[in-house]
VOTORNU-684425 format. One record per residue (C-alpha): residue in three letters; x, y, z. Coordinates in steps of 0.25 Angstrom, whole numbers, padded with zeros to 4 digits, always signed. Example, Ala and Ser with C-alpha at 12.3 -4.5 7.8 and 13.67 -1.06 7.14 Angstrom:
<nodes>
ALA+0049-0018+0031;SER+0055-0004+0029;
</nodes>
This chain:
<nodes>
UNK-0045-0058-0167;UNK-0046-0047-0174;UNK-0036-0035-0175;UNK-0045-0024-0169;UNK-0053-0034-0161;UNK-0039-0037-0153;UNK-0037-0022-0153;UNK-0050-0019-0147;UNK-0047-0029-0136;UNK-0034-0024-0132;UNK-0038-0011-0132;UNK-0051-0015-0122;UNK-0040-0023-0114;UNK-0033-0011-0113;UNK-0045-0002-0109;UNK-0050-0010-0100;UNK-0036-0015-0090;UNK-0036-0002-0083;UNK-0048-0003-0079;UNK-0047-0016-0074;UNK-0034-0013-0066;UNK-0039-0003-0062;UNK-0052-0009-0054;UNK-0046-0020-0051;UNK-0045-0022-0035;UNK-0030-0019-0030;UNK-0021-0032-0029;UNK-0010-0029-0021;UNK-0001-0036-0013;UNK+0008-0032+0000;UNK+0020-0036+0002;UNK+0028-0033+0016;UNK+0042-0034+0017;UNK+0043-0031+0031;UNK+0055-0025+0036;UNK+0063-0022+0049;UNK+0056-0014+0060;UNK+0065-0002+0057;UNK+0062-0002+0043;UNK+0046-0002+0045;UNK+0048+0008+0056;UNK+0057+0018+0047;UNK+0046+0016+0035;UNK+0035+0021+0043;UNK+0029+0035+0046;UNK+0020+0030+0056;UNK+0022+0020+0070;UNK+0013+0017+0080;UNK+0006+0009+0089;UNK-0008+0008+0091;UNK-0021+0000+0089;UNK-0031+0000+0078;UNK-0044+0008+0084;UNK-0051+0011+0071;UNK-0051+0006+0056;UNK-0058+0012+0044;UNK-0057+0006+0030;UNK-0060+0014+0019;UNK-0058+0009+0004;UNK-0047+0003+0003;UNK-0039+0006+0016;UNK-0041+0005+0031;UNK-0037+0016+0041;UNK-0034+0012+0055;UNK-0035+0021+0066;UNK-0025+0017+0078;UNK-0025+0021+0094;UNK-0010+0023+0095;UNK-0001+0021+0107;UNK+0012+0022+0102;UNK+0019+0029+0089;UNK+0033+0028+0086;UNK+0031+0036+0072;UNK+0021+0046+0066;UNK+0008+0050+0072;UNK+0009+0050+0087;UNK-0007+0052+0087;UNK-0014+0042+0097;UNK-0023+0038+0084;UNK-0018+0035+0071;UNK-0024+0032+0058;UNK-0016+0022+0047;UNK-0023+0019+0034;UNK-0019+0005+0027;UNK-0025-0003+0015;UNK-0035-0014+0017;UNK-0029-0024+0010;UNK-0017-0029+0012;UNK-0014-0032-0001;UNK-0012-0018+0000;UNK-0004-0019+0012;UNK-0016-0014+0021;UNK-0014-0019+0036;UNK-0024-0023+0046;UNK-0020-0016+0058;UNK-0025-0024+0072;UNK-0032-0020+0085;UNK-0020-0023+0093;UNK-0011-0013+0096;UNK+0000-0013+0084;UNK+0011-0003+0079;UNK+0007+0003+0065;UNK+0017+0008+0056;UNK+0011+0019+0044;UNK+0016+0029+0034;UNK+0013+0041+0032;UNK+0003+0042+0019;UNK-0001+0057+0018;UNK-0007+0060+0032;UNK-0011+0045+0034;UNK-0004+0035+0041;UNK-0005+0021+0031;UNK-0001+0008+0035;UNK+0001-0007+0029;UNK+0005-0021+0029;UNK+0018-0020+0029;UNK+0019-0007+0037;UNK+0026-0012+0051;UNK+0028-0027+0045;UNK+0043-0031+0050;UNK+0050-0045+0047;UNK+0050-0053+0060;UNK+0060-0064+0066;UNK+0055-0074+0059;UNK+0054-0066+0044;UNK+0040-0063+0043;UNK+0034-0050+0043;UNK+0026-0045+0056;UNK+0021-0031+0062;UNK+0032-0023+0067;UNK+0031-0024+0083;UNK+0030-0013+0094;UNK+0043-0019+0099;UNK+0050-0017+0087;UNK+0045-0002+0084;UNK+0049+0001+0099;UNK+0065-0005+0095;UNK+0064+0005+0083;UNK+0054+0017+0087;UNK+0056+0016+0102;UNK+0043+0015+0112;UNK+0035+0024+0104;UNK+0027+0037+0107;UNK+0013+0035+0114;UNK+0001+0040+0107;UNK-0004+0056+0108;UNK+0011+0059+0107;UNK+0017+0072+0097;UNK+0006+0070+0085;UNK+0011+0070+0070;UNK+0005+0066+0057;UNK+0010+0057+0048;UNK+0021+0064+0040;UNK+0020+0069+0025;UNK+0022+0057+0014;UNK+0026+0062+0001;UNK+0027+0046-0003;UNK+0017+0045-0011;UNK+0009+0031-0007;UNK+0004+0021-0016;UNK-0006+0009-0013;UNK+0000-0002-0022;UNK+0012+0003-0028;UNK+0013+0007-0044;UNK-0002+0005-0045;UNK-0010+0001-0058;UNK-0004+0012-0067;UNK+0009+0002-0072;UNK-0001-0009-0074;UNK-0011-0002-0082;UNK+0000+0005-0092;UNK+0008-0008-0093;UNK-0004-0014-0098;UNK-0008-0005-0106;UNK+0004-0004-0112;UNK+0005-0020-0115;UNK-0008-0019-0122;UNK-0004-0007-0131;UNK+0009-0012-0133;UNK-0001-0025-0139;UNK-0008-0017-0147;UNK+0004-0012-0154;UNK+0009-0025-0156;UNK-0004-0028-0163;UNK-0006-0015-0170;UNK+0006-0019-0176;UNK+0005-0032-0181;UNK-0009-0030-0187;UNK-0001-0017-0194;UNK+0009-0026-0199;UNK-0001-0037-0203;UNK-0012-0027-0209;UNK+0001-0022-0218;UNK+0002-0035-0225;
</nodes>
């Protein structure tokens, strides 16, 4: 292969990795680690207990719209609305028509919500929902819905969907095929000196 036919394809390769990373479908993967019930308590901005009355799905998320009948923490509205991801390879949940607790964060003025919000390790080592019992040894009984309304605090953590994103993939490749090309550039300098 020629010299500037080699060129010519590294430079295509180049050129054209971005945009395949970049349209690619997202392949993520969630991973919960779980926790004691204090801990997931103590991490979240927002805990109640309700039933799922609505759900919209719009792009990639789904925001479900809950009948509260309790809060521990947070709104203390009797309706609350908790965005999550879809998928759960993005750590979206599916919340239930039973009545549940749900614990959120505050994202901005949105409550957000995922698979491992309010998992716990149970007796036997696996990961489970955290219980109404168990919030109520922390929290205590609760505050029955329509009670004092606030809105989900300020954030000034700046939320990400997967981490460090595509940007260090895209510039690590980039910088292997360049550092390539200079290795090449290089020898056919040398070669072409002969």
């Amino acid at each position: 292969m020629s010299m500037r036919r080699l060129l010519m394809t590294l430079l295509t390769c180049l050129l054209v990795l971005p945009v395949a990373v970049l349209t690619a479908p997202a392949a993520h993967a969630c991973s919960c680690t779980g926790g004691s019930p204090a801990e997931q308590l103590a991490a979240a901005d927002l805990v109640v207990e309700g039933r799922v009355t609505a759900v919209t799905e719009a792009g990639r998320e789904r925001t479900y719209t809950l009948s509260v009948t309790r809060s521990w923490k947070g709104s203390q509205n009797d309706v609350v609305t908790v965005r999550t991801k879809r998928d759960e390879a993005e750590c979206g949940t599916t919340l239930s028509d039973d009545p549940q607790i749900v614990l959120a964060r505050a994202s901005g003025e949105t409550w957000t919500t995922g698979l491992c919000d309010g998992r716990v390790v149970t007796g036997d080592g696996r990961l489970g929902p955290i219980t109404a019992q168990q919030v109520e040894s922390e929290l205590g009984q609760g505050t029955p819905a329509g009670v004092d309304v606030s809105e989900p605090p300020p954030s000034d953590e700046v939320v990400t969907e997967s981490g460090f994103g595509v940007l260090p993939w895209l510039l690590g490749g980039a910088a292997v095929l360049l550092g390539g090309l200079a290795v090449l550039v290089r020898r056919r300098g040398h070669h072409g000196g002969r």
